[in-house]
The first five atom37 places (N, CA, C, CB, O) and aatype in JSON, in Angstrom:
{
  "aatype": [20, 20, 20, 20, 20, 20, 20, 20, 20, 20, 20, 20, 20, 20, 20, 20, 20, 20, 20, 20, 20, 20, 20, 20, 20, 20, 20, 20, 20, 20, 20, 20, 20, 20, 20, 20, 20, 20, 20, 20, 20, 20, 20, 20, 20, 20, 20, 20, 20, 20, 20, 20, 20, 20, 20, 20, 20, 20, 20, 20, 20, 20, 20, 20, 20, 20, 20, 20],
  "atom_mask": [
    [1, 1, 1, 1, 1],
    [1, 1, 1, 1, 1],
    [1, 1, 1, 1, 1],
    [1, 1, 1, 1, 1],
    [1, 1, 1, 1, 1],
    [1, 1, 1, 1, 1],
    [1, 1, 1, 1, 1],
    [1, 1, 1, 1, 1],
    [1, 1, 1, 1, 1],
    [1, 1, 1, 1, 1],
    [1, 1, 1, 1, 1],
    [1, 1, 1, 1, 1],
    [1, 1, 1, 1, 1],
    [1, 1, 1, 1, 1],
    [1, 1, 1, 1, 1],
    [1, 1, 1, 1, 1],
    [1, 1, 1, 1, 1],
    [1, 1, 1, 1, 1],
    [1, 1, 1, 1, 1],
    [1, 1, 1, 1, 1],
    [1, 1, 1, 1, 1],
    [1, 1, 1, 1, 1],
    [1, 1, 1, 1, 1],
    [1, 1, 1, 1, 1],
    [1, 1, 1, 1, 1],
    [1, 1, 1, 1, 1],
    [1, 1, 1, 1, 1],
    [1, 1, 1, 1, 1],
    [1, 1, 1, 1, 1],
    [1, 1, 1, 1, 1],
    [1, 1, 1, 1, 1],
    [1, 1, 1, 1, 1],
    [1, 1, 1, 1, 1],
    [1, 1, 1, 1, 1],
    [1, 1, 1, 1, 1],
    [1, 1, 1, 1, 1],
    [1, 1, 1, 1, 1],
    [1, 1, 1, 1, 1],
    [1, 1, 1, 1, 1],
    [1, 1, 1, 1, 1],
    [1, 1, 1, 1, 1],
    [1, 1, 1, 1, 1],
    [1, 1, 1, 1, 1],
    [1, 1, 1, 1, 1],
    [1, 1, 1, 1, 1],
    [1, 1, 1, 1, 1],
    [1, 1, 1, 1, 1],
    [1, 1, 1, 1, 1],
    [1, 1, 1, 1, 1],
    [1, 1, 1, 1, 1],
    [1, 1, 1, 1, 1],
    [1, 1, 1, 1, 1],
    [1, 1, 1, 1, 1],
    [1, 1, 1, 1, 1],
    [1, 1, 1, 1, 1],
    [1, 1, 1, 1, 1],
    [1, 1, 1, 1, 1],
    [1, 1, 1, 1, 1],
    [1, 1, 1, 1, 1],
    [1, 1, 1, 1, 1],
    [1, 1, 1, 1, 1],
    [1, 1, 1, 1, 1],
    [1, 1, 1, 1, 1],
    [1, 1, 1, 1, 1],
    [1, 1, 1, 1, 1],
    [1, 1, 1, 1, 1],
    [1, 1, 1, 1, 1],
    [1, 1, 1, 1, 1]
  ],
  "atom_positions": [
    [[7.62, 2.75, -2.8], [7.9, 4.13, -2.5], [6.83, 4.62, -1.51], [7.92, 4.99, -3.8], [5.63, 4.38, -1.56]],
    [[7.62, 5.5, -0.45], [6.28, 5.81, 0.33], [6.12, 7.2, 0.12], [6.28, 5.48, 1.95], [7.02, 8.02, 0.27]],
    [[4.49, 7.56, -0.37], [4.18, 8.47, -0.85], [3.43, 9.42, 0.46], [3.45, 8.03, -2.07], [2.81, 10.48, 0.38]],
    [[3.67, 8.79, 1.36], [2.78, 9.6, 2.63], [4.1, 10.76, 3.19], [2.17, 8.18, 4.27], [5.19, 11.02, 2.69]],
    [[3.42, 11.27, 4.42], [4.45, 12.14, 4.86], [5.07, 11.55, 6.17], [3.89, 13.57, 5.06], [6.16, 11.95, 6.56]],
    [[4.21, 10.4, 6.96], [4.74, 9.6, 7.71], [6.13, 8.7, 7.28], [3.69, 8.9, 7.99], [6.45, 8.28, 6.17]],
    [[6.8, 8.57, 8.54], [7.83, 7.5, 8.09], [7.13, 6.0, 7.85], [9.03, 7.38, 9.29], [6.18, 5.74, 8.59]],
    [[7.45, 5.19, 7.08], [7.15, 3.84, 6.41], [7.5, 2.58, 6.8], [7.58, 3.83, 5.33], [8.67, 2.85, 7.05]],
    [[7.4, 1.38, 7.06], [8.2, 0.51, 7.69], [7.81, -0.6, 6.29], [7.74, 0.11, 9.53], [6.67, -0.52, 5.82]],
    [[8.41, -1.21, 5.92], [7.79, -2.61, 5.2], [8.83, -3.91, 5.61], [7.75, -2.42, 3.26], [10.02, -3.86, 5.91]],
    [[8.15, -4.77, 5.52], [8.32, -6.24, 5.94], [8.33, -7.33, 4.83], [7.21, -6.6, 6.88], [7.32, -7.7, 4.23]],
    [[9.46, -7.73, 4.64], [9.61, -8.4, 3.26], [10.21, -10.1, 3.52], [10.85, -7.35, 2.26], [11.32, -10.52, 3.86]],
    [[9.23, -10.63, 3.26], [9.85, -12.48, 3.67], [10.45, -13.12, 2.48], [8.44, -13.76, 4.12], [10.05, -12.64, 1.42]],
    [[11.07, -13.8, 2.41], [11.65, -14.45, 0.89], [11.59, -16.02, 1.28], [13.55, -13.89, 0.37], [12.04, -16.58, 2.27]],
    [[10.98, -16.47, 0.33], [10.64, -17.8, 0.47], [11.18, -19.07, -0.74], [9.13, -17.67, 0.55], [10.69, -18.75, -1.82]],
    [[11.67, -19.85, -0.82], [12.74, -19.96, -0.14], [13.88, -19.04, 0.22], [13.11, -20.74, -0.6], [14.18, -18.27, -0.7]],
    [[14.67, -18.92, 1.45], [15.53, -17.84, 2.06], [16.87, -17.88, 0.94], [15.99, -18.24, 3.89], [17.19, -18.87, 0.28]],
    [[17.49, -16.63, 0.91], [18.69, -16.65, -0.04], [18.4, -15.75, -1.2], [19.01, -18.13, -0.58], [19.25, -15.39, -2.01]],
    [[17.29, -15.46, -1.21], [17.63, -13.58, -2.01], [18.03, -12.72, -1.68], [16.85, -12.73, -2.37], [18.76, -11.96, -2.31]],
    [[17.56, -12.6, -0.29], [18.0, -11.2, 0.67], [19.73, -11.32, 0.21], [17.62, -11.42, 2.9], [20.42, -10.38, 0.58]],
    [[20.19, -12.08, -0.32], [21.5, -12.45, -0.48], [22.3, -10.65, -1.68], [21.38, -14.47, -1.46], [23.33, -9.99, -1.58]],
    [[21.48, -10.61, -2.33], [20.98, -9.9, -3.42], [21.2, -8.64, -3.12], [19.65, -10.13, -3.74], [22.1, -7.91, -3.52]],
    [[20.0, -8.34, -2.12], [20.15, -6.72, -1.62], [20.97, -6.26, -0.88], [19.23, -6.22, -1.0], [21.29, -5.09, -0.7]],
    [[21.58, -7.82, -0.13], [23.01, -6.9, 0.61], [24.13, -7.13, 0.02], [23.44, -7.23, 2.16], [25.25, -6.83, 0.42]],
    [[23.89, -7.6, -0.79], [25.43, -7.03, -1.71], [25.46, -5.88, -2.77], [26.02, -8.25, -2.69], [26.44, -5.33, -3.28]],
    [[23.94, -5.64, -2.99], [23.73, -4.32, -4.72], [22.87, -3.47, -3.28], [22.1, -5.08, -7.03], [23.15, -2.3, -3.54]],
    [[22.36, -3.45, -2.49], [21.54, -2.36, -1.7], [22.55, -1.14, -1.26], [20.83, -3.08, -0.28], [23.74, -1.22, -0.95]],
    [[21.86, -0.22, -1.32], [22.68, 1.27, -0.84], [22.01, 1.54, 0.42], [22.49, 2.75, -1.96], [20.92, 1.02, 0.69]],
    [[22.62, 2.34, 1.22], [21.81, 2.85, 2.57], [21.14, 4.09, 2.1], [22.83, 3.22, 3.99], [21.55, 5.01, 1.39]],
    [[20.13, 3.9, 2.61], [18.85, 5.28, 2.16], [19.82, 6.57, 2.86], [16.71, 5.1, 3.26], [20.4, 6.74, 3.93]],
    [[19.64, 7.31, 1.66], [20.24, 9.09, 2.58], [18.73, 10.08, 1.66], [22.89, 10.06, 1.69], [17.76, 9.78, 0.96]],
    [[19.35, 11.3, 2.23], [18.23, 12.36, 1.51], [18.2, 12.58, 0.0], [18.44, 13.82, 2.04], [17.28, 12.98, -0.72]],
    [[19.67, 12.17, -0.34], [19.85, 11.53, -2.05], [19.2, 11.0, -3.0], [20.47, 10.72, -2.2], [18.93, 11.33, -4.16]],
    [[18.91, 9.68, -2.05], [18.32, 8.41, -3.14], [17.18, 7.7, -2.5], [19.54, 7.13, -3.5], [17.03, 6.5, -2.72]],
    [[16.17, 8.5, -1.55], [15.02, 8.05, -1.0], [14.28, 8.37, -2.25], [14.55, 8.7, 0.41], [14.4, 9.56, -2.54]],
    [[13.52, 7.67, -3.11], [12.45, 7.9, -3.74], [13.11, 7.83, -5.61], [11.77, 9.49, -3.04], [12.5, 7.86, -6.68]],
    [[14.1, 7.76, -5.37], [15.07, 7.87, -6.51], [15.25, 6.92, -7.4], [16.22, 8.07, -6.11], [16.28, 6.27, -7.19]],
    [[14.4, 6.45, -8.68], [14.41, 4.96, -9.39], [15.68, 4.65, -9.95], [13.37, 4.79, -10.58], [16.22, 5.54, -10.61]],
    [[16.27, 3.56, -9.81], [17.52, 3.09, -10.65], [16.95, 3.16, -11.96], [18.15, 1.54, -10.32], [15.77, 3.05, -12.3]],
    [[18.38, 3.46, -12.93], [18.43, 3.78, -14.36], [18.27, 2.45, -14.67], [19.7, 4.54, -14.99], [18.21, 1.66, -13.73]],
    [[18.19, 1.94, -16.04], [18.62, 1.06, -17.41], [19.86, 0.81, -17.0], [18.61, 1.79, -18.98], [19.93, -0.38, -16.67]],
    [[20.68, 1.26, -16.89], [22.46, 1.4, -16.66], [22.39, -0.01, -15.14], [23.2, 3.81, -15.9], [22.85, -1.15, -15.06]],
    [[21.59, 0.84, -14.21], [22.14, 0.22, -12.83], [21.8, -1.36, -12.65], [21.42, 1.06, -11.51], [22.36, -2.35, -12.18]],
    [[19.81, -0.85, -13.66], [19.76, -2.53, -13.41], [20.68, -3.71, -14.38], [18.12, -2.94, -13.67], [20.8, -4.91, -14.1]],
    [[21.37, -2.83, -15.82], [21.61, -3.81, -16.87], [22.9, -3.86, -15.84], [21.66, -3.4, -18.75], [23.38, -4.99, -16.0]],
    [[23.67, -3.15, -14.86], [25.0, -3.72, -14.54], [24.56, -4.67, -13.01], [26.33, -2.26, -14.3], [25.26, -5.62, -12.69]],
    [[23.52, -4.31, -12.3], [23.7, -6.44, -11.77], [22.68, -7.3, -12.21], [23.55, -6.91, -9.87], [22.05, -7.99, -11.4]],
    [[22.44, -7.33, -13.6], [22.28, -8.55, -14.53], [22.67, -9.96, -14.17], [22.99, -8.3, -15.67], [21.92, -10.94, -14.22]],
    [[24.03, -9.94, -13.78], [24.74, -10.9, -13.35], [24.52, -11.38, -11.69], [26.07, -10.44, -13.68], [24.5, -12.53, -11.26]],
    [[24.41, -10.42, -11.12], [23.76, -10.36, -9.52], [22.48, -11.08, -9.22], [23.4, -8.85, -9.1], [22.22, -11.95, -8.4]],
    [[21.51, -10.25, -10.45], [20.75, -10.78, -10.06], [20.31, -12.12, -10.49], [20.12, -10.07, -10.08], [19.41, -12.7, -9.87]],
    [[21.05, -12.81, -11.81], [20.97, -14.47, -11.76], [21.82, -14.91, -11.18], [21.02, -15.23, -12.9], [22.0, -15.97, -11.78]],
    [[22.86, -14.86, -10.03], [23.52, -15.71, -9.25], [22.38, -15.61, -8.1], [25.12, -15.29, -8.91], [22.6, -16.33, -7.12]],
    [[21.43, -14.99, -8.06], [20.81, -15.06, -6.8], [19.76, -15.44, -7.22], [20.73, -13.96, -5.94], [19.08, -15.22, -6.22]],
    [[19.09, -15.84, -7.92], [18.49, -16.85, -8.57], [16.66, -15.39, -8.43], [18.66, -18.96, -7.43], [15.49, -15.73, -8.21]],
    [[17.17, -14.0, -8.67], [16.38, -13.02, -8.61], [15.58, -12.94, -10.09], [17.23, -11.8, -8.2], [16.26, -13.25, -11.06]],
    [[14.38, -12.6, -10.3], [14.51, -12.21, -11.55], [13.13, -10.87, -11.21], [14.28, -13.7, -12.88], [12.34, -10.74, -10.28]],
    [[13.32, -10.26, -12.14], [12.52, -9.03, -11.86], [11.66, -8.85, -13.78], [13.94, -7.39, -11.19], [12.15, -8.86, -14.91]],
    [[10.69, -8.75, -13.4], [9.71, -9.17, -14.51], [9.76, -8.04, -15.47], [8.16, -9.44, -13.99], [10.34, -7.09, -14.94]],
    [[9.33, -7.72, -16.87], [8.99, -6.7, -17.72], [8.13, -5.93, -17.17], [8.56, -7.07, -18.85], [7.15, -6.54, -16.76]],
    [[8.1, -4.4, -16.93], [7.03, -3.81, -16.6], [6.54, -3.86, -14.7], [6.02, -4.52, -17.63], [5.5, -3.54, -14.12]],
    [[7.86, -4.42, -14.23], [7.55, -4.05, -12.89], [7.7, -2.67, -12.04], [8.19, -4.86, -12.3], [7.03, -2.18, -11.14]],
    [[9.0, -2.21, -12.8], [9.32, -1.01, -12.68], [7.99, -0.36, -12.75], [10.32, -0.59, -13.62], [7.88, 0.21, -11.67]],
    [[6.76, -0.12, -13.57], [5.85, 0.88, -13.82], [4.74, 0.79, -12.52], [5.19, 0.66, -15.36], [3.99, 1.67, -12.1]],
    [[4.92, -0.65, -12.05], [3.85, -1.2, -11.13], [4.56, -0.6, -10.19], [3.48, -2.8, -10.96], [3.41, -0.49, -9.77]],
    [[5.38, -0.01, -9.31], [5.74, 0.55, -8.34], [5.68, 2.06, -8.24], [6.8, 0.1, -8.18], [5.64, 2.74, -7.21]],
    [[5.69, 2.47, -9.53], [5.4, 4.03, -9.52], [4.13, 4.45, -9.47], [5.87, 4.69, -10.62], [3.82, 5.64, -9.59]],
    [[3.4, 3.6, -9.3], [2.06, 4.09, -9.28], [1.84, 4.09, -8.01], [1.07, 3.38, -10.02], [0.75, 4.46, -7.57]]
  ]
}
């Protein structure tokens, strides 16, 4: 999340390639809506399935490491 008032750029490599697989199929396009906006319990328990065909896994307690 970018907490500045500047616009943000980040640069994200995936190693081995084939996650990015992931975000373009569950990613939304940023609007004035959902910039800064955390997905529920709901959004992540429904691509559960998404995210083990893409061989993603997202750890306990990562969610908290980003809000800070």
């Amino acid at each position: 999340m970018n907490v500045g008032s500047e616009t943000a750029k980040m640069l994200v490599f995936f190693t081995p390639g084939g996650a990015e697989e992931f975000w373009l199929e569950v990613g939304e396009e940023a609007t004035e809506d959902n910039i800064g906006v955390w997905w529920t319990e709901e959004q992540f328990e429904a691509v559960e399935e998404t995210l083990e065909r893409h061989h993603v896994r997202l750890l306990p307690g990562d969610e908290e490491a980003f809000k800070k």
